[in-house]
N, C-alpha and C positions, 0 to 999 in steps of 0.2 A: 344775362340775368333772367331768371324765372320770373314770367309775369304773372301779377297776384289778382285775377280780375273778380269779373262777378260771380257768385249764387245765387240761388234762390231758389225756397221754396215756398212752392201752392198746394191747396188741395183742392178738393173736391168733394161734396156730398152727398150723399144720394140717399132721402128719405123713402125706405121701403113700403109700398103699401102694398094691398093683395091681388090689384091688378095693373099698376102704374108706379112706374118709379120718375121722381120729380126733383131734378141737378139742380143746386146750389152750387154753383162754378166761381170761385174768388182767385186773385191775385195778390192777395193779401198778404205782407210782410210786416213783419214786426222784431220789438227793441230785444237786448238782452231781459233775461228772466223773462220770455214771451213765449206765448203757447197762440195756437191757433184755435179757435171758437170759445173767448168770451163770453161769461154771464151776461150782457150788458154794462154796465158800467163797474161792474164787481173783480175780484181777482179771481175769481170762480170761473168753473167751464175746462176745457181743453179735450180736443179730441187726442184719446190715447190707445194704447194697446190692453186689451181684457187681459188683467190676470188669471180670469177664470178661465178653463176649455171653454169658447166659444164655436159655432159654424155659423158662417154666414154665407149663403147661395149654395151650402155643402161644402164650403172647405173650410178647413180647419184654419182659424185665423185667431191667433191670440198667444200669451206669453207663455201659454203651456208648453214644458219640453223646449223654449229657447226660440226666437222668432228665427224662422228658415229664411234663406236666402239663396238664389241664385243667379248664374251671371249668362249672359249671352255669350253663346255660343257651347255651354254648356259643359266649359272647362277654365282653370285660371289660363291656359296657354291662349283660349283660342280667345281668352276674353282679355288677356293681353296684348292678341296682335292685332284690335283693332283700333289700338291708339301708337303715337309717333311718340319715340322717344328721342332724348339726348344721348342717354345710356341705356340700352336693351337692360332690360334686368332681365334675371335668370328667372326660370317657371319658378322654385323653389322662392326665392324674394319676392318676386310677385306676389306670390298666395302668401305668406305672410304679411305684407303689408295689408292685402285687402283684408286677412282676420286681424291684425294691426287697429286696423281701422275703426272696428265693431269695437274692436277691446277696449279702446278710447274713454267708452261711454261704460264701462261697466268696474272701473276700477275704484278704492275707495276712497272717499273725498278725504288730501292732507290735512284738513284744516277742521274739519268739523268732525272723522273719524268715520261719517254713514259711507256704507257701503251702497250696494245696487243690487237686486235680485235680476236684472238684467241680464242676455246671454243671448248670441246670436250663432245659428251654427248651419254650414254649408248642407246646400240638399240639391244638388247638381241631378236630381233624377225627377227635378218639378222642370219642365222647360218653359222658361218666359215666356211673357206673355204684355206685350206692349199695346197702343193703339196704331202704333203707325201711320206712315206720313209725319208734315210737318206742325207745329204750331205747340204740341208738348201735349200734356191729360195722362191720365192712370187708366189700365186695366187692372180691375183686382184678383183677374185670375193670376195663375203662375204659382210662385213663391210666394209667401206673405213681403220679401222684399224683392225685387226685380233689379238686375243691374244692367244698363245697356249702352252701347255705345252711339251715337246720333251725331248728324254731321247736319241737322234740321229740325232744329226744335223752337218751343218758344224762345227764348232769348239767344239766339244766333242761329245763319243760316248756311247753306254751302259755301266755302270758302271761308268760313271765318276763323282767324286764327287763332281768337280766343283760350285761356287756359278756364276753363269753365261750366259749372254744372248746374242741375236743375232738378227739384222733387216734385214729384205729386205723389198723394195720396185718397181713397177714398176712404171717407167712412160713415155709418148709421149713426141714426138718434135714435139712443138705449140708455139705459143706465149701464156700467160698468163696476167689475171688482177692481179696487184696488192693491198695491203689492202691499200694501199696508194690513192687506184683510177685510178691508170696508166692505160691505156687499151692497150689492143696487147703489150704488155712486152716481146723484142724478145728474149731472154737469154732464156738458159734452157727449160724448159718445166715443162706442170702439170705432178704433180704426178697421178694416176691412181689406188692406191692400195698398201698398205703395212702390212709384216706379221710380227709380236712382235714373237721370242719364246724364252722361259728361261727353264733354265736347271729343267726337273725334275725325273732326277734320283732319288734314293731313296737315296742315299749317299750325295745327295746335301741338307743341311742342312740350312735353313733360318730363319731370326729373321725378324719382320713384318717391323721393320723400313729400312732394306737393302733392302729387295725385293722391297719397295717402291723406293728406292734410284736409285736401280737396274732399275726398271720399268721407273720413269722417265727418263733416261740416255736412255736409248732404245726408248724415244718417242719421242726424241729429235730426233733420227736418222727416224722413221718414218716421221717425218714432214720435213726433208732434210738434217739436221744438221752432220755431221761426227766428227771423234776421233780425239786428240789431240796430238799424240805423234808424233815426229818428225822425228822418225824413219821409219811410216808408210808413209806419204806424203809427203818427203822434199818439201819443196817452197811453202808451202800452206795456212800458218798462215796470216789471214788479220787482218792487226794489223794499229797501228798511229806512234806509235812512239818505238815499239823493240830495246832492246840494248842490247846484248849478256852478255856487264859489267855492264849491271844493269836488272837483268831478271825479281826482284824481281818486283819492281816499274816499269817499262812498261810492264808486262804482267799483271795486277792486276787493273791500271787506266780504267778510265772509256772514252768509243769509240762511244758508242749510239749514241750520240748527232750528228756526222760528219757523219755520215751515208744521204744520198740524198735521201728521202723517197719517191720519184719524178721518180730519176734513181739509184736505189743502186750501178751499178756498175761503173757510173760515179763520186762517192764520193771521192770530193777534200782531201785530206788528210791521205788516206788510202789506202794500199800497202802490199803486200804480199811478206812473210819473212821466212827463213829458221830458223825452231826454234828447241833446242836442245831436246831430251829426260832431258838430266839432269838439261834444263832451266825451262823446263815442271814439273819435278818435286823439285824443291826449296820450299822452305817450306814457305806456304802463299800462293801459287798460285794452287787455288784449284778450279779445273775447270769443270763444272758438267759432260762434254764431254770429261774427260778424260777415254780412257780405263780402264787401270791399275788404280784405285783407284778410279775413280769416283767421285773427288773431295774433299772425304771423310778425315778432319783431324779436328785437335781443332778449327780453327777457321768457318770450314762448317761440322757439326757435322754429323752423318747417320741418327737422327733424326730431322734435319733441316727441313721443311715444305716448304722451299723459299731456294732451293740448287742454284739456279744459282748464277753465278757470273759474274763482267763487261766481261767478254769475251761472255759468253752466253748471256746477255741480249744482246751485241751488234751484237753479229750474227743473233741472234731472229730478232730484227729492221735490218738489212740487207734483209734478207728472206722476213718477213712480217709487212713490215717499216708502223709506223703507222707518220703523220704529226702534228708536235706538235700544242699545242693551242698558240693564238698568245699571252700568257701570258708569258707559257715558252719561247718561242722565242725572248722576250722583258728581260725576267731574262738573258737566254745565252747572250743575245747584252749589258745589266750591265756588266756582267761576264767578258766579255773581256775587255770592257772599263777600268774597274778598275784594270784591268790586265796590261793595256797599261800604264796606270797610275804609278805604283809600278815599272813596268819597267823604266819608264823615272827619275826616283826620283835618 
């Protein structure tokens, strides 16, 4: 049986000045609907990717034309044979899974209808660009996303057999555009740069549909997103409506829609909650940003192609809030009407 272990993602930060650059280095994990660099105690902040053409150090970093990616070794072959499989997949299923992967995060939410302006696309003529050695961190040169194989990183070391990966990313404190349109967005800051690596040791054993699984879950944290477990971030969960005696049904509902695609962290209705480990793992609440498991059960299968779930799609629209058409917003305004309706009866 495929074992479901950890992830995790960190970042990194590096406040530019004109003669000194001064690291903010965390290991910071956090609940579903979590983003990494909080306002303070607000749902505000998150470091993300610039809608606008940005350069940062002189390279082009930001969502303009589709965030680039590359993988080590500089091809999907040579960057498949540095992991051990059960079943060799073919070069051709390979590099689909790994765009598989990306596409995950850019499909449109079932439930609320928003889409994603999202788009990631191979640029195998940027060559990676890692720190090297053991212990994990980001370079933000290379690609804007790096894929690598590590058999020595922060959370495992040679020899381990782990199925398991790890993010970092770097990014400034700026304002940013959002995909919304907002311009100078003071929260947070662009991202600059972020390094994917998954476990490949020789004892780490993969089946093409996990490593997919795996791989999404980790790109998720490249583009800003954090872990779900309650244990790792108390008070972090941005949620609508949480209720410790019912975890099943308000962690599961769908949030998109009340998201302020305008000001995400102004979003009337939405509030950040202390959520259990063992509310996180209830059965149904399978969430692609979970560490431990990665969502993965009967109802969101390892070969699921569309893993997110209402908690991912609505951090996704937090981060990178798309404005709905004014058809959806004319259905929500039915929605409620007939809500109000049923109510008064």
């Amino acid at each position: 049986m495929q074992k479901v272990n950890r992830s995790s993602g960190r970042f990194q930060t590096s406040l530019l000045l004109a003669v000194a650059s001064i690291s903010l280095i965390s290991t910071q994990k956090a609940e579903a609907g979590s983003i990494f660099g909080y306002d303070g105690a607000t749902i505000g902040g998150g470091f993300r990717w610039d809608a606008a053409p940005r350069t940062i150090s002189g390279r082009e970093r930001s969502l303009d034309g589709g965030l680039r990616y590359s993988l080590q070794g500089g091809s999907f072959e040579a960057y498949r044979d540095l992991f051990t499989w059960n079943t060799v997949p073919t070069v051709p299923q390979f590099s689909a899974a790994v765009q598989q992967a990306f596409d995950a995060w850019t499909v449109v939410d079932p439930v609320s209808g928003l889409g994603s302006t999202l788009s990631f696309v191979s640029d195998f003529n940027t060559t990676v660009v890692g720190v090297g050695g053991s212990g994990g961190g980001v370079n933000p040169a290379g690609a804007e996303i790096d894929l690598f194989g590590d058999t020595d990183a922060g959370f495992w070391n040679p020899g381990n057999g782990s199925t398991q990966g790890e993010t970092y990313f770097d990014a400034i404190f700026d304002d940013v555009t959002l995909t919304s349109g907002t311009t100078n967005y003071p929260d947070g800051g662009p991202i600059s740069g972020a390094d994917i690596a998954i476990n490949s040791n020789p004892q780490a054993v993969y089946s093409l549909d996990f490593f997919r699984r795996l791989l999404s879950h980790e790109i998720g944290h490249a583009i800003g997103m954090a872990d779900v477990e309650g244990s790792i971030n108390p008070g972090a969960f941005i949620d609508d409506n949480y209720d410790s005696n019912d975890p099943l049904a308000t962690l599961t509902n769908s949030w998109a829609a009340m998201v302020d695609p305008l000001d995400p962290g102004a979003s009337i209705g939405l509030q950040r909650y202390n959520v259990s480990n063992a509310a996180i793992g209830t059965s149904g609440v399978n969430i692609l940003m979970e560490s431990f498991g990665l969502g993965i059960a009967a109802g969101n299968p390892v070969g699921n192609l569309t893993p997110l779930s209402n908690d991912d799609y609505g951090i996704r629209q937090f981060m990178y809030p798309v404005v709905p058409e004014p058809t959806s917003i004319m259905l929500i305004g039915v929605g409620a009407i007939a809500m109000m309706r049923r109510t008064r009866r």
